[in-house]
N, CA, C and O atoms as a GROMACS GRO file, in nm:
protein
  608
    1UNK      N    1  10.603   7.735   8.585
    1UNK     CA    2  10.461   7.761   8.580
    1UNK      C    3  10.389   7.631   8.614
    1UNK      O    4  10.421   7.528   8.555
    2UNK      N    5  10.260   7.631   8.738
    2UNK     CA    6  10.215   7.497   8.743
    2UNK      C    7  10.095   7.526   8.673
    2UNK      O    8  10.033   7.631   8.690
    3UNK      N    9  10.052   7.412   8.573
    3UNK     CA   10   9.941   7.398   8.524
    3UNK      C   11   9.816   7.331   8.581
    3UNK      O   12   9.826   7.211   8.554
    4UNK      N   13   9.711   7.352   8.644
    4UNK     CA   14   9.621   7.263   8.660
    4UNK      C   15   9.474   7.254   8.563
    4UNK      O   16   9.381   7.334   8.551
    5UNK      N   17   9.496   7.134   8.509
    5UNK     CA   18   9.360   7.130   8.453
    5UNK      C   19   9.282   7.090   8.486
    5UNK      O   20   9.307   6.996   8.562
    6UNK      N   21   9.121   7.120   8.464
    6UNK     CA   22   9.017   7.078   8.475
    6UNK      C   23   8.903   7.033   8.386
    6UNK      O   24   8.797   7.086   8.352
    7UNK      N   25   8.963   6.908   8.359
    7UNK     CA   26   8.932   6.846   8.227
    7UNK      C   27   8.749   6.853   8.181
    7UNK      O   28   8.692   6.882   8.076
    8UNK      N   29   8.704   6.811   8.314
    8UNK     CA   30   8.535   6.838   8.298
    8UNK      C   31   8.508   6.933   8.328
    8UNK      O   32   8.385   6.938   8.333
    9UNK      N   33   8.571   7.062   8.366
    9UNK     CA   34   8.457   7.197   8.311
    9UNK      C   35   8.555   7.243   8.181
    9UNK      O   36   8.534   7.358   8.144
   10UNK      N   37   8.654   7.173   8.111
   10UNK     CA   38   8.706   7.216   7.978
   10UNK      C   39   8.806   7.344   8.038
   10UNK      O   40   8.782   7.444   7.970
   11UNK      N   41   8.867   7.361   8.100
   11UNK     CA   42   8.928   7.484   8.103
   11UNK      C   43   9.080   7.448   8.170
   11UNK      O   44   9.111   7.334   8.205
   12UNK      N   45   9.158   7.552   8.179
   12UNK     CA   46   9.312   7.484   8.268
   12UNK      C   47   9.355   7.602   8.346
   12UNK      O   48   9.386   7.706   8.287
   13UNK      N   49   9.357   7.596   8.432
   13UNK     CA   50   9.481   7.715   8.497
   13UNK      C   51   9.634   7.742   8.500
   13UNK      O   52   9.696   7.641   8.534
   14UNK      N   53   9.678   7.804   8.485
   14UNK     CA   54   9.831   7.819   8.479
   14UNK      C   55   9.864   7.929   8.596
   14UNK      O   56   9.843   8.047   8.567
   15UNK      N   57   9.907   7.901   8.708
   15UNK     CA   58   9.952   7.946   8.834
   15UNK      C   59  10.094   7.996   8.775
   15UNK      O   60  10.161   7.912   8.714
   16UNK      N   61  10.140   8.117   8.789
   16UNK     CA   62  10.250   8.150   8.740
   16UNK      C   63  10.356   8.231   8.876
   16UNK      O   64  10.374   8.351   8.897
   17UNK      N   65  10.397   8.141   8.932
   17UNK     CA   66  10.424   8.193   9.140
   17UNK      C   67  10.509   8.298   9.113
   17UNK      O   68  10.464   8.399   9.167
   18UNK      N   69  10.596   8.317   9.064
   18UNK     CA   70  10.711   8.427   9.053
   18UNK      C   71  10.633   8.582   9.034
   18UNK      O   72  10.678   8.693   9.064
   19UNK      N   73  10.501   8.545   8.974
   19UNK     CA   74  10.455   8.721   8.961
   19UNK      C   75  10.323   8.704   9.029
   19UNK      O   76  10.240   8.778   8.975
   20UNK      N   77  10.284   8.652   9.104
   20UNK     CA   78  10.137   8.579   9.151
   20UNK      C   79  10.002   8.606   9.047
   20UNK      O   80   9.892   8.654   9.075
   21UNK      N   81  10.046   8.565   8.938
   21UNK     CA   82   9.978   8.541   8.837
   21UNK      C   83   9.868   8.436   8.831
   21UNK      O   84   9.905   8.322   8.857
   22UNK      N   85   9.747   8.453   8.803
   22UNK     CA   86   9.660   8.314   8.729
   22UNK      C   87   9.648   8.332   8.620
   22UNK      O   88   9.658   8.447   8.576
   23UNK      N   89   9.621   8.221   8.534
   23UNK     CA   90   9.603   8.227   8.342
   23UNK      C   91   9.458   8.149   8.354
   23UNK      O   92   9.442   8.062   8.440
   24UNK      N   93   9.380   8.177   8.285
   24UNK     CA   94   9.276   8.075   8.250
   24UNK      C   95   9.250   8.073   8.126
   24UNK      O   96   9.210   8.176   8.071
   25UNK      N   97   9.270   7.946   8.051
   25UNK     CA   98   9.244   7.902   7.920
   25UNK      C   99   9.106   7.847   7.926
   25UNK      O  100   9.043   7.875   8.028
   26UNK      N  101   9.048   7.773   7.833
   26UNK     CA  102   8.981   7.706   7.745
   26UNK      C  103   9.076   7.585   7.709
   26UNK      O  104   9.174   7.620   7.643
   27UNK      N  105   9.066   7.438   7.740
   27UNK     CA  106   9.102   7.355   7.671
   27UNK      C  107   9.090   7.310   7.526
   27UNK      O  108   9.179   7.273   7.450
   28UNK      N  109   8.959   7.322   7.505
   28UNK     CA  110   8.943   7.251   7.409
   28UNK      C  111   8.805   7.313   7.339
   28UNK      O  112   8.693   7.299   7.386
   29UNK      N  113   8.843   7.395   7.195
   29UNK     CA  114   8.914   7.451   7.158
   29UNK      C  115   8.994   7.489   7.246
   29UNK      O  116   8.928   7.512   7.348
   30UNK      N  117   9.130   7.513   7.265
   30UNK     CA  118   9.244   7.594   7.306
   30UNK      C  119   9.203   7.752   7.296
   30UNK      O  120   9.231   7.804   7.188
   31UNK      N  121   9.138   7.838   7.399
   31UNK     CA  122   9.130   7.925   7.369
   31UNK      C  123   9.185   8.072   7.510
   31UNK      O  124   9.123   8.062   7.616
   32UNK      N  125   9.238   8.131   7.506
   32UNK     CA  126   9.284   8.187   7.636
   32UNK      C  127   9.213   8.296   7.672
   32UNK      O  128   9.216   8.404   7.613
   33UNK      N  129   9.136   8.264   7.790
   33UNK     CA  130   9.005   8.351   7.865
   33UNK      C  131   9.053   8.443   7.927
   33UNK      O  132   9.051   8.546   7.858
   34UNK      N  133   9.100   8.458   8.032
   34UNK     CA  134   9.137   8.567   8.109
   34UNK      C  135   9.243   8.542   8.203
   34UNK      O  136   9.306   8.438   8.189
   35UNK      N  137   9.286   8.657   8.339
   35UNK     CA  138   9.389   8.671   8.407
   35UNK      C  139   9.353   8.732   8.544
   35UNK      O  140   9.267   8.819   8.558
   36UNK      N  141   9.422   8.681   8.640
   36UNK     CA  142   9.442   8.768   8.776
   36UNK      C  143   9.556   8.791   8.757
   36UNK      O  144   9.637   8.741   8.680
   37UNK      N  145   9.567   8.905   8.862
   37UNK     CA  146   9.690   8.951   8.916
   37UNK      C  147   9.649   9.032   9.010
   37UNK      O  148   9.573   9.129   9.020
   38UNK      N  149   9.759   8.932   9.115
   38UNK     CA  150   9.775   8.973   9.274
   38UNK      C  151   9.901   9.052   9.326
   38UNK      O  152  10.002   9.040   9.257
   39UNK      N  153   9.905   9.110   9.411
   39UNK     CA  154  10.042   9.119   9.500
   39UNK      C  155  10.011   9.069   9.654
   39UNK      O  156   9.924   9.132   9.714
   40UNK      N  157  10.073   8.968   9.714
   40UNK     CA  158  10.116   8.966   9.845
   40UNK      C  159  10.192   9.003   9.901
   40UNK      O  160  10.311   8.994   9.872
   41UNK      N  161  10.115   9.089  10.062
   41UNK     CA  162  10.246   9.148  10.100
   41UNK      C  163  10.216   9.182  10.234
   41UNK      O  164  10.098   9.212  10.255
   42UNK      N  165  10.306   9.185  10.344
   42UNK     CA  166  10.269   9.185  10.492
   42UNK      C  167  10.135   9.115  10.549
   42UNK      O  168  10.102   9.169  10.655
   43UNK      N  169  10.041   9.003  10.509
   43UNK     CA  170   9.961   8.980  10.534
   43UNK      C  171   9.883   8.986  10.467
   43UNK      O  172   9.783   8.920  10.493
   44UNK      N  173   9.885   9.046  10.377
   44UNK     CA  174   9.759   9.100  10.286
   44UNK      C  175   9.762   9.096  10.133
   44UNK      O  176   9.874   9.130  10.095
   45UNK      N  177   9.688   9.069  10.041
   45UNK     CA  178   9.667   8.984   9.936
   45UNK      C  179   9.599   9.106   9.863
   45UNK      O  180   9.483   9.128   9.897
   46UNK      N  181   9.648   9.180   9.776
   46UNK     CA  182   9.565   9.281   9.700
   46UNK      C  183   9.575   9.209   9.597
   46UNK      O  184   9.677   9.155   9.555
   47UNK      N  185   9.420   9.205   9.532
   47UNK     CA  186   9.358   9.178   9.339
   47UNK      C  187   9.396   9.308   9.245
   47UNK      O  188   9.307   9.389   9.218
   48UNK      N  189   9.500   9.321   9.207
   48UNK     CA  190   9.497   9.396   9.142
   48UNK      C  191   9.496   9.459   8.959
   48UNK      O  192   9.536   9.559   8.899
   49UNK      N  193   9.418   9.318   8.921
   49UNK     CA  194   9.331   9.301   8.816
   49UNK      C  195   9.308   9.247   8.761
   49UNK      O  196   9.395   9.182   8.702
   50UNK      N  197   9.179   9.229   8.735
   50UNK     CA  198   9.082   9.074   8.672
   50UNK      C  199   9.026   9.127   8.563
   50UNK      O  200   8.956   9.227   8.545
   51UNK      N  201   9.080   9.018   8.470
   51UNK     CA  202   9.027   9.036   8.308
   51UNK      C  203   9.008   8.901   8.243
   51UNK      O  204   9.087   8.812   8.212
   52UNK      N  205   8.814   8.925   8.227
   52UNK     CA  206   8.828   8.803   8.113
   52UNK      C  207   8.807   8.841   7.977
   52UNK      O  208   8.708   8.909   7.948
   53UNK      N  209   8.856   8.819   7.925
   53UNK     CA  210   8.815   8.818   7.750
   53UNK      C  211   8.673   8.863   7.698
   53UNK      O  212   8.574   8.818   7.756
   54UNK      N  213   8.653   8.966   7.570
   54UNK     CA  214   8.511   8.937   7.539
   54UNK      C  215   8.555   8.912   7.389
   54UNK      O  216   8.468   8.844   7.334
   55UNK      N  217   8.633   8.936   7.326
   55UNK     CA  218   8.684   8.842   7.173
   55UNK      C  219   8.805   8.794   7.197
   55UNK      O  220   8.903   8.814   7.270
   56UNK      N  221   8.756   8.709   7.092
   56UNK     CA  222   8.707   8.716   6.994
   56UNK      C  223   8.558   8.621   7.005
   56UNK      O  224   8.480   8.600   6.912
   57UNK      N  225   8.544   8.562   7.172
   57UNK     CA  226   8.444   8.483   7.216
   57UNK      C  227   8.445   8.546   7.353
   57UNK      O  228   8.538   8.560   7.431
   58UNK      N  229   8.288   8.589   7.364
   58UNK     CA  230   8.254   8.649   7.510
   58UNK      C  231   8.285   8.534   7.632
   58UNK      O  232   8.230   8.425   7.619
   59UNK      N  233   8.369   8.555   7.749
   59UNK     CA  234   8.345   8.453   7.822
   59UNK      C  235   8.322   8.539   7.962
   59UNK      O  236   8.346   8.503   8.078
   60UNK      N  237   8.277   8.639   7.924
   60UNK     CA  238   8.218   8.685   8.086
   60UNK      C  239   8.088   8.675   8.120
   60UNK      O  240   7.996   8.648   8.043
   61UNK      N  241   8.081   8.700   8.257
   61UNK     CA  242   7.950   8.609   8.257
   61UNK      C  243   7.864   8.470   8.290
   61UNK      O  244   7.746   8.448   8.318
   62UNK      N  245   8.006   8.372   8.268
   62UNK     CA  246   7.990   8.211   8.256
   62UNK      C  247   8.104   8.184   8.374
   62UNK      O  248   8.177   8.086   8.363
   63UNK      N  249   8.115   8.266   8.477
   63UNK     CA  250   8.171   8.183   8.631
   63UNK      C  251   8.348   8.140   8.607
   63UNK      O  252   8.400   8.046   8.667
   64UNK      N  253   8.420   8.227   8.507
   64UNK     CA  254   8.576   8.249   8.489
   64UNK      C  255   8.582   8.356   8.578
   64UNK      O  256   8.634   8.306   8.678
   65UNK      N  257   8.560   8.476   8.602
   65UNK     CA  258   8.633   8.564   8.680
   65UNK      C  259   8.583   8.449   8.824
   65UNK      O  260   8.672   8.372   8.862
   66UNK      N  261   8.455   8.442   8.893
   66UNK     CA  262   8.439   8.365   9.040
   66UNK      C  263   8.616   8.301   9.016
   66UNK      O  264   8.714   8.349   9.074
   67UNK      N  265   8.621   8.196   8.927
   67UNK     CA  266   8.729   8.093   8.926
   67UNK      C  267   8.811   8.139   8.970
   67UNK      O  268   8.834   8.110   9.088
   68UNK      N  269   8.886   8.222   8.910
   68UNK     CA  270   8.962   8.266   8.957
   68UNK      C  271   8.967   8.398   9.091
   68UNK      O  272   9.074   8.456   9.106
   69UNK      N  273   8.899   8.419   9.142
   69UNK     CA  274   8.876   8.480   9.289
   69UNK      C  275   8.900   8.373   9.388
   69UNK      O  276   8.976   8.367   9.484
   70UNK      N  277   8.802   8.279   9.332
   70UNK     CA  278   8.855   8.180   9.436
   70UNK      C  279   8.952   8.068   9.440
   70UNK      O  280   8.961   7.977   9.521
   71UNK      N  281   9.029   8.097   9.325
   71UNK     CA  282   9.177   8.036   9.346
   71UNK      C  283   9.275   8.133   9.392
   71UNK      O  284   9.375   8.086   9.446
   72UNK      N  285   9.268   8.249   9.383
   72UNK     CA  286   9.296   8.407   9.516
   72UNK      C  287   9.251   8.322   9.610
   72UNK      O  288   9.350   8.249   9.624
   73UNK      N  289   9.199   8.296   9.656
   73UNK     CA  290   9.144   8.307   9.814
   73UNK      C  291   9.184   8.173   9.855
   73UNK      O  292   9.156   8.145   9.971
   74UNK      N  293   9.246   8.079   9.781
   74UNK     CA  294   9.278   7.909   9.805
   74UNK      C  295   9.483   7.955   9.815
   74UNK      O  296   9.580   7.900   9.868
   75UNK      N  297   9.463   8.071   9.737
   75UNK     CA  298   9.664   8.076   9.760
   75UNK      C  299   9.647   8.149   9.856
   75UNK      O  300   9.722   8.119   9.949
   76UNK      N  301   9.543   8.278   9.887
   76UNK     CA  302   9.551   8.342  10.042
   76UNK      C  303   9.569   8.223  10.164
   76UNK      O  304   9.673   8.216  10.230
   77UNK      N  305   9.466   8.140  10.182
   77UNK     CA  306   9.480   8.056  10.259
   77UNK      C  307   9.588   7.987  10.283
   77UNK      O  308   9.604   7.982  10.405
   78UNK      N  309   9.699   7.912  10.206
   78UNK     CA  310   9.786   7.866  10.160
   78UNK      C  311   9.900   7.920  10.258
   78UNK      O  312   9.984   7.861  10.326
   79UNK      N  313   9.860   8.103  10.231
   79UNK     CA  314  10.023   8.201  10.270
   79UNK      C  315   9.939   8.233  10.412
   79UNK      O  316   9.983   8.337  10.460
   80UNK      N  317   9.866   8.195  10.466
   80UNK     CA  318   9.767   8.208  10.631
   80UNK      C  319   9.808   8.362  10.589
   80UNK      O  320   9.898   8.430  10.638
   81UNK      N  321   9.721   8.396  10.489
   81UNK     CA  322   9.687   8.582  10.423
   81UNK      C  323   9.522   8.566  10.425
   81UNK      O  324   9.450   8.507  10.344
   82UNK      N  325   9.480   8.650  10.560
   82UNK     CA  326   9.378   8.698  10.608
   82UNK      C  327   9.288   8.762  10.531
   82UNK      O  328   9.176   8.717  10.511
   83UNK      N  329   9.334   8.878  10.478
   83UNK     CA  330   9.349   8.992  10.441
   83UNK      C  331   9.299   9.062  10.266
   83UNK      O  332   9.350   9.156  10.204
   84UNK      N  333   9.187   8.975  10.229
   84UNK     CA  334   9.160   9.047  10.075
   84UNK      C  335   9.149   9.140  10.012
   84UNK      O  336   9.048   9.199  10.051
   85UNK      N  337   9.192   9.186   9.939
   85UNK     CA  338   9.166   9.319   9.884
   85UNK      C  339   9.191   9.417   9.763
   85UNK      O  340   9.305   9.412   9.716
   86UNK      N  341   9.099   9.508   9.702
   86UNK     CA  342   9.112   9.565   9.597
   86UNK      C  343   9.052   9.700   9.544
   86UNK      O  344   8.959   9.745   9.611
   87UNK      N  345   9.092   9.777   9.426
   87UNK     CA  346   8.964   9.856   9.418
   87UNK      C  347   8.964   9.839   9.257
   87UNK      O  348   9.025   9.764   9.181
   88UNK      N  349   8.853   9.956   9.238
   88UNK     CA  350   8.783   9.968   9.101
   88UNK      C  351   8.734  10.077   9.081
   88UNK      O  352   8.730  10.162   9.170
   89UNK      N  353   8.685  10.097   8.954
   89UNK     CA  354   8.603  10.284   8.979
   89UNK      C  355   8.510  10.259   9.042
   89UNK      O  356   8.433  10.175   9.089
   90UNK      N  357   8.542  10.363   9.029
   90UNK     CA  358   8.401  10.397   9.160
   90UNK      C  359   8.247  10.411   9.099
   90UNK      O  360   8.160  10.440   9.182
   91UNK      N  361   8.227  10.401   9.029
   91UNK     CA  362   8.097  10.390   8.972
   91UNK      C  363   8.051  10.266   8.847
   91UNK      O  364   7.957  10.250   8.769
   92UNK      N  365   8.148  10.212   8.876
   92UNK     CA  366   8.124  10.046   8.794
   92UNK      C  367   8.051   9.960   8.914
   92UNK      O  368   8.110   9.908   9.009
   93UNK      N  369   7.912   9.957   8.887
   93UNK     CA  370   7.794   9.897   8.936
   93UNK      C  371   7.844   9.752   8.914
   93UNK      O  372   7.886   9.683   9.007
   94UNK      N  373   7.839   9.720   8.812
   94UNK     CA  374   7.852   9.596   8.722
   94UNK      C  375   7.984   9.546   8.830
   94UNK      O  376   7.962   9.457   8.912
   95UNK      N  377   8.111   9.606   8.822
   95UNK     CA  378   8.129   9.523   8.862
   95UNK      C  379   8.164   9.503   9.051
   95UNK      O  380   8.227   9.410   9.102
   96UNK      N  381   8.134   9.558   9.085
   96UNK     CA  382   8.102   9.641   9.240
   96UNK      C  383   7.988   9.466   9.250
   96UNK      O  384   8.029   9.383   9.331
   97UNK      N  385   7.893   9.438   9.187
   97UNK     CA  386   7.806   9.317   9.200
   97UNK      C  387   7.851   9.172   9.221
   97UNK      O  388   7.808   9.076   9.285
   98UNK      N  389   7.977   9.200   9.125
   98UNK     CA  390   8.067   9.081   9.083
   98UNK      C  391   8.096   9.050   9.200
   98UNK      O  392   8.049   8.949   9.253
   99UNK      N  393   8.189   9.138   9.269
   99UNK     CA  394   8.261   9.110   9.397
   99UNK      C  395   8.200   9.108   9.471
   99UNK      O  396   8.248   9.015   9.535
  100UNK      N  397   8.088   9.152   9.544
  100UNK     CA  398   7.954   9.132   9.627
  100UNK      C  399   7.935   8.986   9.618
  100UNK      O  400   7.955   8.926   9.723
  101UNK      N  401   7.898   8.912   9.506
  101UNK     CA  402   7.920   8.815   9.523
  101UNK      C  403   7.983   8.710   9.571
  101UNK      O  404   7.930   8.614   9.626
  102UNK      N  405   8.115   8.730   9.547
  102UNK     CA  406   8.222   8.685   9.555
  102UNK      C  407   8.247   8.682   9.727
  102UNK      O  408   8.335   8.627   9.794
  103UNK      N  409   8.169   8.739   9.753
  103UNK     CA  410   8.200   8.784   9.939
  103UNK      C  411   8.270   8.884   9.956
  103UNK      O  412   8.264   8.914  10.075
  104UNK      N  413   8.340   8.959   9.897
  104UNK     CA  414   8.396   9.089   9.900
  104UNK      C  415   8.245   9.156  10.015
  104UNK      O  416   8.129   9.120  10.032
  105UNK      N  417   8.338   9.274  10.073
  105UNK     CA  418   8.254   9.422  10.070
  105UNK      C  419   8.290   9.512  10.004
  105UNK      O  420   8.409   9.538   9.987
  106UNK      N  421   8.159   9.600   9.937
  106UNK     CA  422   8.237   9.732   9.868
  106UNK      C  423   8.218   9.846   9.985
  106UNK      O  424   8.122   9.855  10.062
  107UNK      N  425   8.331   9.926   9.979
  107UNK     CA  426   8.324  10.091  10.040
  107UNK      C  427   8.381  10.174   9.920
  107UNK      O  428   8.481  10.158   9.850
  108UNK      N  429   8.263  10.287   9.921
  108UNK     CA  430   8.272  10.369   9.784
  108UNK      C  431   8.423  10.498   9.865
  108UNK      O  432   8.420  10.539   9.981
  109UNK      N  433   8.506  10.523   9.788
  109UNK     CA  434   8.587  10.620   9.863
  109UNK      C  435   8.559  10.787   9.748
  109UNK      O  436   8.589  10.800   9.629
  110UNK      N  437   8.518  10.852   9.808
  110UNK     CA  438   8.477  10.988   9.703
  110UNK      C  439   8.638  11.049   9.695
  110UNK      O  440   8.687  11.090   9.590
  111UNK      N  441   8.702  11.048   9.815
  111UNK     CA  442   8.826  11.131   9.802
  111UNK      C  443   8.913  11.058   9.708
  111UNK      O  444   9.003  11.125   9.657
  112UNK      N  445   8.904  10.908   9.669
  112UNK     CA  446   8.996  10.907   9.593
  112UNK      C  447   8.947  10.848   9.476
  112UNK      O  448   9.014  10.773   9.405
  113UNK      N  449   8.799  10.891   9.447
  113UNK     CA  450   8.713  10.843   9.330
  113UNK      C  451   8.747  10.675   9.296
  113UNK      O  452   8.776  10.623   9.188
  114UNK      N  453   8.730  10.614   9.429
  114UNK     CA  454   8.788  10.488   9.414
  114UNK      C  455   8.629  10.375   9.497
  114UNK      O  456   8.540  10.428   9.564
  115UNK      N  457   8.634  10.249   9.470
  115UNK     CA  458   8.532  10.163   9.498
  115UNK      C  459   8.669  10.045   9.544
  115UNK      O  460   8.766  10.004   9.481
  116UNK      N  461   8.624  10.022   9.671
  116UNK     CA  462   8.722   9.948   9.753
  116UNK      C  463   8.628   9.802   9.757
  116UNK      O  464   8.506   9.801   9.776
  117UNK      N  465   8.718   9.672   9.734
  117UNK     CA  466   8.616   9.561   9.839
  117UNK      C  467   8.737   9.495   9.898
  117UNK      O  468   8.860   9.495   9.889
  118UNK      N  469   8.636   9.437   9.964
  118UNK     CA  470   8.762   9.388  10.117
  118UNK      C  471   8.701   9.240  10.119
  118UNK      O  472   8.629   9.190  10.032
  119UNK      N  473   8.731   9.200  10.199
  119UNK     CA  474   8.705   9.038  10.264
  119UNK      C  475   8.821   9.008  10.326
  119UNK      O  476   8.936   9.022  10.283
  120UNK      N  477   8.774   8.956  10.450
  120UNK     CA  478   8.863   8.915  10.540
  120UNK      C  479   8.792   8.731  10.570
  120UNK      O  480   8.687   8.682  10.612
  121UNK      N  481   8.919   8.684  10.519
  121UNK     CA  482   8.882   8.536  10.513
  121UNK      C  483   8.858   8.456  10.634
  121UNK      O  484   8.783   8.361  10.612
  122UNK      N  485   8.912   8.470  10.785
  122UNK     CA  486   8.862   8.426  10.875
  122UNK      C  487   8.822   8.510  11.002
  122UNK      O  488   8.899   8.553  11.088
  123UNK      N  489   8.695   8.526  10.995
  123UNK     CA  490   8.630   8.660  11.107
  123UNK      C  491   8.568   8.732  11.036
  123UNK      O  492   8.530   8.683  10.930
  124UNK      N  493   8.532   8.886  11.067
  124UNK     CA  494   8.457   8.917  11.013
  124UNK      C  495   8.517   9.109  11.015
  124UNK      O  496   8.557   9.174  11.111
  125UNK      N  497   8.502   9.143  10.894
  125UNK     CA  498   8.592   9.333  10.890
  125UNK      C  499   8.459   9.375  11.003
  125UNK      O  500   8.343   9.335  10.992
  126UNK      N  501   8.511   9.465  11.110
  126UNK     CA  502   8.447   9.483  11.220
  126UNK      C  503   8.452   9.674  11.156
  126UNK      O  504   8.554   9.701  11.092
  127UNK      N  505   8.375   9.761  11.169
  127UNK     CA  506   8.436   9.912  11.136
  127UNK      C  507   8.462   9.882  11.023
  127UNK      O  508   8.479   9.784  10.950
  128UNK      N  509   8.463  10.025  11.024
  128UNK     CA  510   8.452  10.092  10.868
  128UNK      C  511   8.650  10.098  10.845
  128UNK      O  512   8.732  10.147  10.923
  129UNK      N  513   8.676  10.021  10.700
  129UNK     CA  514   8.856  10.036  10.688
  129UNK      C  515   8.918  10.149  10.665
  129UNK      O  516   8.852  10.221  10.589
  130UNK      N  517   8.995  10.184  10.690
  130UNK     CA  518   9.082  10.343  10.688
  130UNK      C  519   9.130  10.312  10.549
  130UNK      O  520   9.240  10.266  10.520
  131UNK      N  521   9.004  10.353  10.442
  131UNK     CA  522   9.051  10.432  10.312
  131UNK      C  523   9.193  10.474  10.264
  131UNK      O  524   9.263  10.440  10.169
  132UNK      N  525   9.211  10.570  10.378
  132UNK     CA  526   9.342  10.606  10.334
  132UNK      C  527   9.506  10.512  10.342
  132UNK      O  528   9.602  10.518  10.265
  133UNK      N  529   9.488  10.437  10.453
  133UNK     CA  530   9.542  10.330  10.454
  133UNK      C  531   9.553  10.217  10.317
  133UNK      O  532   9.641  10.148  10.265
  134UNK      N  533   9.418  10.242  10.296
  134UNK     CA  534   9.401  10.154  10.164
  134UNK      C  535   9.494  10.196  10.028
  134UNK      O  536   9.574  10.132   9.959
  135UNK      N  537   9.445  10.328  10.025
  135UNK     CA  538   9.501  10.381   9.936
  135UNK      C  539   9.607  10.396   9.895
  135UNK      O  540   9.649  10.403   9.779
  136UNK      N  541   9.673  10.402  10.026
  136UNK     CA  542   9.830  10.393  10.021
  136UNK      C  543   9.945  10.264   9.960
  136UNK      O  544  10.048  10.263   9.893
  137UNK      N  545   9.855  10.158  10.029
  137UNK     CA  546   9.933  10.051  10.010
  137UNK      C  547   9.886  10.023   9.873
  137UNK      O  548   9.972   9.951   9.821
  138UNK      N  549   9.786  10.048   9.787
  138UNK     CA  550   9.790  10.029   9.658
  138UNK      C  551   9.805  10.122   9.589
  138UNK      O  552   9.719  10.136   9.501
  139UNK      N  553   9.896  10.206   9.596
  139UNK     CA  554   9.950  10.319   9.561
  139UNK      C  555   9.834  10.410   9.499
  139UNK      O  556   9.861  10.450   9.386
  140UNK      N  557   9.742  10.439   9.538
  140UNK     CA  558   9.637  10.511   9.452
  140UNK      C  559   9.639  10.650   9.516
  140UNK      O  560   9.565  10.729   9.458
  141UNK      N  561   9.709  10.703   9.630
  141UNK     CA  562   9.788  10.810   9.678
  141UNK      C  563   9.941  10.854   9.679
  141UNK      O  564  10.014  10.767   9.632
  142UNK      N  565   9.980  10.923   9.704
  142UNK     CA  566  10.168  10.909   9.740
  142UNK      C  567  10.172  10.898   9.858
  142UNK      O  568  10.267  10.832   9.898
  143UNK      N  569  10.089  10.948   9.951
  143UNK     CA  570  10.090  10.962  10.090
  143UNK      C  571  10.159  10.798  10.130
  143UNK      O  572  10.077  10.717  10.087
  144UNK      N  573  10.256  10.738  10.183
  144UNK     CA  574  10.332  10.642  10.215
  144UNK      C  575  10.359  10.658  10.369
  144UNK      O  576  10.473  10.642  10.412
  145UNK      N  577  10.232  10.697  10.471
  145UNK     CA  578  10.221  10.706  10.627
  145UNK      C  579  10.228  10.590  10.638
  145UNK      O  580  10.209  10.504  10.551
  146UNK      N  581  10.270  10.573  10.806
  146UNK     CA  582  10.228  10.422  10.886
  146UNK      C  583  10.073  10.407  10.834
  146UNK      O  584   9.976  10.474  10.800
  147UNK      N  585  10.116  10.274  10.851
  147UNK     CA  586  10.011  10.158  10.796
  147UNK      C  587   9.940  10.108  10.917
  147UNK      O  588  10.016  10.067  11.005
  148UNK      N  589   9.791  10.101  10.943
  148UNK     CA  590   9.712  10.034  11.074
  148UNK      C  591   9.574  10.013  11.020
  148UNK      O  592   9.482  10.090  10.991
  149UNK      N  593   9.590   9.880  11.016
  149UNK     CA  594   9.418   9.849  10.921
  149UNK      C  595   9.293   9.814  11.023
  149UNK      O  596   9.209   9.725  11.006
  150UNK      N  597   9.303   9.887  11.108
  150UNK     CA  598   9.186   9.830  11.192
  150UNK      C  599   9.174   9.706  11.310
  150UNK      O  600   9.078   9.641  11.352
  151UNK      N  601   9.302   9.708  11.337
  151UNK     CA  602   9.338   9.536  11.390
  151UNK      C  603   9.354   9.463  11.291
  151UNK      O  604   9.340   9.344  11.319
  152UNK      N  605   9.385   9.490  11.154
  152UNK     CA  606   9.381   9.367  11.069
  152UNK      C  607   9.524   9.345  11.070
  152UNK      O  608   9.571   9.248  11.010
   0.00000   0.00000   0.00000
């Protein structure tokens, strides 16, 4: 596990490579905030879930989930992985905003009651992404067709 801390904003990361894990603590108090978890795979870098803590101390809100998005997007770069991506329900506003931020795009998918965001780290997603494609590779269908993301 590599640890990096960051002594002046108080917090540490723990990069955990074997499961493409992030940890984010609290130094000091010692307190453990939240988690990514990614899969890489053919090019492409799916988020497949971000959690920060709200006890026994709220820390959402205060720029831990960003942190960790964009230490996603510093190991995408790393693996020359283009390719961002994730979903969420489909009617979580809240956090549909988050990732907006973040530079994500959202596409709402009705057929699979799913809220997709994308980002493509160098260039720009040209067209609308084949949903179902999406869906597949993050198993949120069974359908397991050839895979074609748009030129991606």
């Amino acid at each position: 596990m590599l640890v990096t801390e960051y002594t002046s904003q108080n917090y540490r990361l723990k990069t955990c490579a074997e499961s493409d894990h992030f940890k984010i603590e609290r130094i000091s108090p010692r307190q453990y905030i939240g988690y990514l978890q990614m899969h890489a795979n053919d090019g492409r870098l799916e988020i497949c879930d971000l959690w920060i803590h709200e006890e026994p101390e709220n820390f959402r809100g205060k720029g831990f989930g960003s942190i960790l998005i964009n230490h996603a997007f510093e190991y995408a770069s790393e693996r020359d992985i283009d390719f961002v991506f994730g979903h969420t329900a489909f009617d979580d506003h809240r956090v549909h905003r988050f990732y907006e931020k973040c530079g994500f795009k959202i596409f709402l998918d009705d057929k699979h009651d799913t809220a997709w965001f994308i980002r493509v780290q160098k260039g720009e997603l040209t067209g609308e992404p084949d949903l179902e494609q999406l869906a597949a590779l993050s198993g949120v269908n069974q359908d397991m067709s050839t895979f074609r993301l748009n030129g991606i």
